[in-house]
C-alpha positions as CSV (number, residue, x, y, z in Angstrom):
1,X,0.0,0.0,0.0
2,X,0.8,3.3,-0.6
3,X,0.9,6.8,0.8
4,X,-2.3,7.5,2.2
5,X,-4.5,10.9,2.7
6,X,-6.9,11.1,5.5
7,X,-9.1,14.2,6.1
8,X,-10.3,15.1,9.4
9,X,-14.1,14.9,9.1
10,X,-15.1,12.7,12.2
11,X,-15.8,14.1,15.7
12,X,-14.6,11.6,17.2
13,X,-11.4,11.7,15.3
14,X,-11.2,15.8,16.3
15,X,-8.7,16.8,19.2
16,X,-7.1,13.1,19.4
17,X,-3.2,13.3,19.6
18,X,-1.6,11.9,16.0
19,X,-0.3,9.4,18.0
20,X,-3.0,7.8,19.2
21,X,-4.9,8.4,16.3
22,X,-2.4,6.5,14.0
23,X,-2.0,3.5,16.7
24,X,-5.7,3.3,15.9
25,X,-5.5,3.8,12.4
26,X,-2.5,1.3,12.1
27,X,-3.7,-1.8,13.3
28,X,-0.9,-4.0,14.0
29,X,2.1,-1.8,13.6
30,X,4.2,-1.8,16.5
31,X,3.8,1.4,18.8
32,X,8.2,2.2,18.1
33,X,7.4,2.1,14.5
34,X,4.3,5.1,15.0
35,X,6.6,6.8,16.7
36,X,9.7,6.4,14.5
37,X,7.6,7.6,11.3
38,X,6.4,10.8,13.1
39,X,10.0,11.9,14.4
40,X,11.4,11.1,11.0
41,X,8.2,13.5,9.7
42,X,6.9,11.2,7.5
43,X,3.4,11.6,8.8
44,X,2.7,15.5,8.0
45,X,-0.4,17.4,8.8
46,X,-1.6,20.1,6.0
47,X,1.5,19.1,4.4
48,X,3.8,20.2,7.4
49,X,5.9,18.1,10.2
50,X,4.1,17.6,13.6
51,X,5.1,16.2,17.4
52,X,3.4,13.2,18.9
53,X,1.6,15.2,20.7
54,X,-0.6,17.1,18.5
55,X,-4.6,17.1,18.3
56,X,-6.0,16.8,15.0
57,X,-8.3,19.3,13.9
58,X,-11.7,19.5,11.9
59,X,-10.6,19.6,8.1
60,X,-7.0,18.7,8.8
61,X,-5.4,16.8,6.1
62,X,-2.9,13.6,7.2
63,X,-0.3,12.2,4.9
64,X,0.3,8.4,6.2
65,X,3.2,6.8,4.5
66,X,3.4,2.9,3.9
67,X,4.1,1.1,6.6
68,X,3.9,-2.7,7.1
69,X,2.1,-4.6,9.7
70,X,2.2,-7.6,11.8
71,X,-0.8,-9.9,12.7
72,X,-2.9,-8.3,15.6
73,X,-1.9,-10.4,18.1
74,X,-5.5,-11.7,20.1
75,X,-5.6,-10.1,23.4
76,X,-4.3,-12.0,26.3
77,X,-7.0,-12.3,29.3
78,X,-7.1,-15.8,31.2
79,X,-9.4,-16.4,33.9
80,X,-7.0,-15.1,36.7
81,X,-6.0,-11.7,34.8
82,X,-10.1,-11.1,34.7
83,X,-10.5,-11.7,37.9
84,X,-7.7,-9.4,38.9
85,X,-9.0,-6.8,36.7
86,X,-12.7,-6.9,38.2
87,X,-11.4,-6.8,41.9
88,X,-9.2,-3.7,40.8
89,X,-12.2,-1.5,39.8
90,X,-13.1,1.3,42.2
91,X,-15.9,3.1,40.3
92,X,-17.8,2.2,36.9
93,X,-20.7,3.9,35.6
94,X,-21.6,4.5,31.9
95,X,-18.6,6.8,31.2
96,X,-15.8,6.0,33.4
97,X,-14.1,2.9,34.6
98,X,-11.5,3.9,37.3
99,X,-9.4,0.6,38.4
100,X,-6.8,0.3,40.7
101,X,-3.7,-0.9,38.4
102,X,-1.9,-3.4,39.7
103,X,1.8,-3.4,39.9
104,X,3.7,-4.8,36.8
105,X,0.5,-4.3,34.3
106,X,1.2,-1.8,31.1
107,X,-1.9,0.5,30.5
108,X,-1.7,-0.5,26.9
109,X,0.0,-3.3,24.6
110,X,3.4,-2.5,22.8
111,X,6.3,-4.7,21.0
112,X,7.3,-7.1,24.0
113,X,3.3,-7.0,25.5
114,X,0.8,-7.8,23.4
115,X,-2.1,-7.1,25.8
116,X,-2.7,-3.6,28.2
117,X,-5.3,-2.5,30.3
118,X,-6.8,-1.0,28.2
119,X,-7.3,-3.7,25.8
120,X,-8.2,-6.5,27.9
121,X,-10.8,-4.1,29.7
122,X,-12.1,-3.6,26.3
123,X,-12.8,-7.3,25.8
124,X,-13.8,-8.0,29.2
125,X,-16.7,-4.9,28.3
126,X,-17.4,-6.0,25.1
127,X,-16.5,-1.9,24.4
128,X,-14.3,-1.2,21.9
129,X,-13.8,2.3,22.1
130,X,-12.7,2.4,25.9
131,X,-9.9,4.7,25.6
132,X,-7.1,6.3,28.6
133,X,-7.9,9.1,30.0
134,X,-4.1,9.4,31.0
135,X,-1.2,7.0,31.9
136,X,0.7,5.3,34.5
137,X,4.2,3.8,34.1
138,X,4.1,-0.2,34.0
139,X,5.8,-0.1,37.4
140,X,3.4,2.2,39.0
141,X,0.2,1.4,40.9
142,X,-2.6,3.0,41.8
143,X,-6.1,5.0,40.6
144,X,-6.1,4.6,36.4
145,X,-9.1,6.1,35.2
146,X,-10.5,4.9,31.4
147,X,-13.4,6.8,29.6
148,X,-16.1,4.8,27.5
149,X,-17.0,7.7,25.3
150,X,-15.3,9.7,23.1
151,X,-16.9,12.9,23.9
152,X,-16.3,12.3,27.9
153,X,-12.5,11.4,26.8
154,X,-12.1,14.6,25.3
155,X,-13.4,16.6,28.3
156,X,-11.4,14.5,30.9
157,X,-8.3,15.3,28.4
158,X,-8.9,19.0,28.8
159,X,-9.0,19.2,32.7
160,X,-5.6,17.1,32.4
161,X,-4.4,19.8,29.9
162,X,-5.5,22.6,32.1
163,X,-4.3,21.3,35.2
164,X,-7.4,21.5,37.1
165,X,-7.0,17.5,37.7
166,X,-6.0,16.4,41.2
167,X,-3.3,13.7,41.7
168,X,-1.9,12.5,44.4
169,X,0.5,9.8,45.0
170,X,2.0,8.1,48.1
171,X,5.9,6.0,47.9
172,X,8.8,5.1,49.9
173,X,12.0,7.6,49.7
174,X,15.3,6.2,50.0
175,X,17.1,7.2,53.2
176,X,15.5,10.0,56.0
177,X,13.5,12.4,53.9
178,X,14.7,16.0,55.1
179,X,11.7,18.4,56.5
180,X,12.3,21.3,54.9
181,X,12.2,19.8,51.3
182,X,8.5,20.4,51.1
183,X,8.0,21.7,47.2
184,X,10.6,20.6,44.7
185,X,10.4,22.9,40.8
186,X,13.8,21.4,39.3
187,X,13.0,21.6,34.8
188,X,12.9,18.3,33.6
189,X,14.3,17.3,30.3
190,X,13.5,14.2,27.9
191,X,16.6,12.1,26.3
192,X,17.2,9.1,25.1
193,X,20.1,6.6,26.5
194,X,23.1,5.1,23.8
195,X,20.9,2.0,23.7
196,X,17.6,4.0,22.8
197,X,15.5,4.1,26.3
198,X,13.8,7.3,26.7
199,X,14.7,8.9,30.3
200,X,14.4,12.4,32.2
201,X,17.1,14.1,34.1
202,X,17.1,17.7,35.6
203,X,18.1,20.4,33.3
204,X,17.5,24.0,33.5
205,X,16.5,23.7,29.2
206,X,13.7,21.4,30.5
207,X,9.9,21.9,31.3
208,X,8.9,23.1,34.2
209,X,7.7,20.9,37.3
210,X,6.7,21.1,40.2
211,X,6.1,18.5,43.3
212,X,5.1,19.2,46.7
213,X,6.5,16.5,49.6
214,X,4.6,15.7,52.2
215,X,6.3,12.9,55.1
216,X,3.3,10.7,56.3
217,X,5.7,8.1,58.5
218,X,9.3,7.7,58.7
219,X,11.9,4.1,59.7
220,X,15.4,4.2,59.9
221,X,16.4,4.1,56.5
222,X,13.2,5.4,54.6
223,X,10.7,7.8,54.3
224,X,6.9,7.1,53.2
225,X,5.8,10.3,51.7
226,X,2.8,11.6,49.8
227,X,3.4,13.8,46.4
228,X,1.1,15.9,44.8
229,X,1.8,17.1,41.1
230,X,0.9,20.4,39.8
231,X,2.3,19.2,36.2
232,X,2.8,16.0,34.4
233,X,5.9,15.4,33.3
234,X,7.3,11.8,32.2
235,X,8.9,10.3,35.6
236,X,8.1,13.6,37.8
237,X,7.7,12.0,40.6
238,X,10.7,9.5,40.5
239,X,13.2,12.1,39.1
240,X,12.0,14.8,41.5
241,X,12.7,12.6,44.1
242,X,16.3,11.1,43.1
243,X,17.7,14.8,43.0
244,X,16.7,15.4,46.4
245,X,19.1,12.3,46.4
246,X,16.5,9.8,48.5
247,X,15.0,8.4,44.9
248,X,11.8,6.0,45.3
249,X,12.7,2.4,46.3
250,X,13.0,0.0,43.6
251,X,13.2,2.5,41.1
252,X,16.3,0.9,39.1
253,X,16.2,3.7,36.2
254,X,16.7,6.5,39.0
255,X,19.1,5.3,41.9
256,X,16.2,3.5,44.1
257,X,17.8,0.2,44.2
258,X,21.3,0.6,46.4
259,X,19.1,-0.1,49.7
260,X,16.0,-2.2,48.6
261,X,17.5,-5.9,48.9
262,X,13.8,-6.7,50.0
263,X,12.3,-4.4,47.6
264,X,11.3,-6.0,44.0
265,X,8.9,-2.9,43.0
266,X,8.7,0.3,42.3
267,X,7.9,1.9,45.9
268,X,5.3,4.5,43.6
269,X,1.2,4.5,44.0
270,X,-1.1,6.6,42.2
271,X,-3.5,6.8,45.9
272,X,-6.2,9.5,44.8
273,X,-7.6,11.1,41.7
274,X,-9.3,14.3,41.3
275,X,-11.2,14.6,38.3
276,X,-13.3,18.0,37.2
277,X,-16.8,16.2,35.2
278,X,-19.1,19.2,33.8
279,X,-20.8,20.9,37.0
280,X,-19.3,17.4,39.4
281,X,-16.1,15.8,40.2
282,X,-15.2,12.5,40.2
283,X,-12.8,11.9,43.3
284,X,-11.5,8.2,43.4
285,X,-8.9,6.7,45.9
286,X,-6.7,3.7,45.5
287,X,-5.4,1.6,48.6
288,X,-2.1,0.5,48.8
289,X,-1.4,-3.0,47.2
290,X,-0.8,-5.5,50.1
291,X,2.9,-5.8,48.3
292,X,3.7,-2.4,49.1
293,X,2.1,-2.2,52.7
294,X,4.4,-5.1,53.5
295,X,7.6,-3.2,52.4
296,X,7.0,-0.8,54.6
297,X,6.2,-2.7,57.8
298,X,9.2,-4.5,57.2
299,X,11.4,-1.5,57.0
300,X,9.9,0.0,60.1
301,X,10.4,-3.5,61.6
């Protein structure tokens, strides 16, 4: 197949990011490939280069070039995985599914995981068009929230944009947490390792961020803390705390793992979402995963 023209006529199609709109488009080509054929600027909008990020716009034009695909792998959900997945919810209703994600499950299916959250929650609903309203890291735990409708997604998407969202998450600091660290605004800058993995380090040509600290409990060689975000940068949380120098516990991409012998997570949960819904709000909390609640009795032990 060749180069393809799409034109933006479909609402549901309107204020999607290119990314997502071509993973949907291009069923069965691996998510690095998407993403390798935008930063190359093969995919144009009204003939010009764009960023993942961009939302499509009514009447805009997208040039897809030929890519090939691999066979859409069937989605992966056993008997134990649905049960997981249905004790995880902590609010459904006929827009939203908010779930507690379990440690260790990817919000969505890539190269080496053919199955997310997202998808299997689309099969176990029989509702194809269930769609994140945000992200969590694979690693990270905690309130997830998905939308069912398009038109709900979009609104959701907007409070995130406008940073009228809520989110607050509790984890384990390496190391006595000091008391007068209590708001940390260090820029934060996306690279890429020599073997390709995207990362975030501190650098004053970065994006802004800010996280407040808050100590809920402290043991001899840790600190359980709660962080609120007031932006959403990639690994905020986890990079905020390493250049404190006390990174999150079992966080092996950012200095977490010198004192966690006993640790084999990522000391990070997502414990409440705060989430603006027309004249309402839709406030979910997450409890701790048992896993997590015994890492830090044992380090207070």
């Amino acid at each position: 197949m060749g180069v393809t023209f799409v034109d933006i006529d479909d609402e549901n199609d309107v204020g999607q990011r290119i990314d997502n709109f071509l993973m949907r488009r291009l069923k069965g080509v691996p998510k690095q490939k998407i993403y390798s054929i935008l930063r190359k600027g093969e995919v144009r909008v009204n003939s010009g280069r764009v960023k993942q990020t961009y939302r499509l716009k009514t009447a805009d034009r997208v040039r897809i070039p030929p890519v090939s695909s691999r066979a859409e792998a069937p989605v992966q959900l056993n008997d134990e995985t649905q049960q997981i997945l249905e004790a995880s919810i902590l609010f459904e209703d006929q827009d939203f599914i908010v779930i507690n994600k379990p440690y260790g499950f990817a919000v969505h299916g890539g190269s080496s995981i053919t199955s997310g959250v997202v998808e299997m929650l689309r099969v176990l609903r029989n509702l194809p068009r269930i769609e994140l309203a945000h992200r969590l890291d694979r690693d990270t735990s905690g309130c997830l929230m998905l939308c069912k409708k398009r038109g709900v997604l979009k609104e959701v998407q907007a409070a995130f944009r406008q940073r009228t969202v809520k989110k607050k998450y509790t984890l384990i600091a390496q190391g006595p947490w000091p008391g007068k660290v209590r708001a940390v605004r260090d820029r934060l800058l996306r690279y890429e390792t020599d073997w390709g993995e995207r990362r975030v380090r501190v650098d004053a040509k970065g994006q802004v961020a800010r996280t407040d600290f808050q100590i809920l409990e402290r043991a001899e060689h840790a600190t359980l803390l709660q962080a609120t975000l007031h932006t959403g940068r990639t690994h905020q949380i986890r990079v905020h705390a390493q250049s404190q120098g006390h990174p999150i516990l079992g966080d092996t991409k950012y200095g977490g793992a010198v004192e966690a012998k006993k640790v084999d997570r990522l000391c990070l949960h997502a414990s409440r979402l705060v989430v603006p819904v027309g004249d309402d709000r839709l406030d979910v909390s997450a409890p701790l995963e048992p896993k997590m609640v015994k890492i830090w009795a044992e380090l207070k032990s």
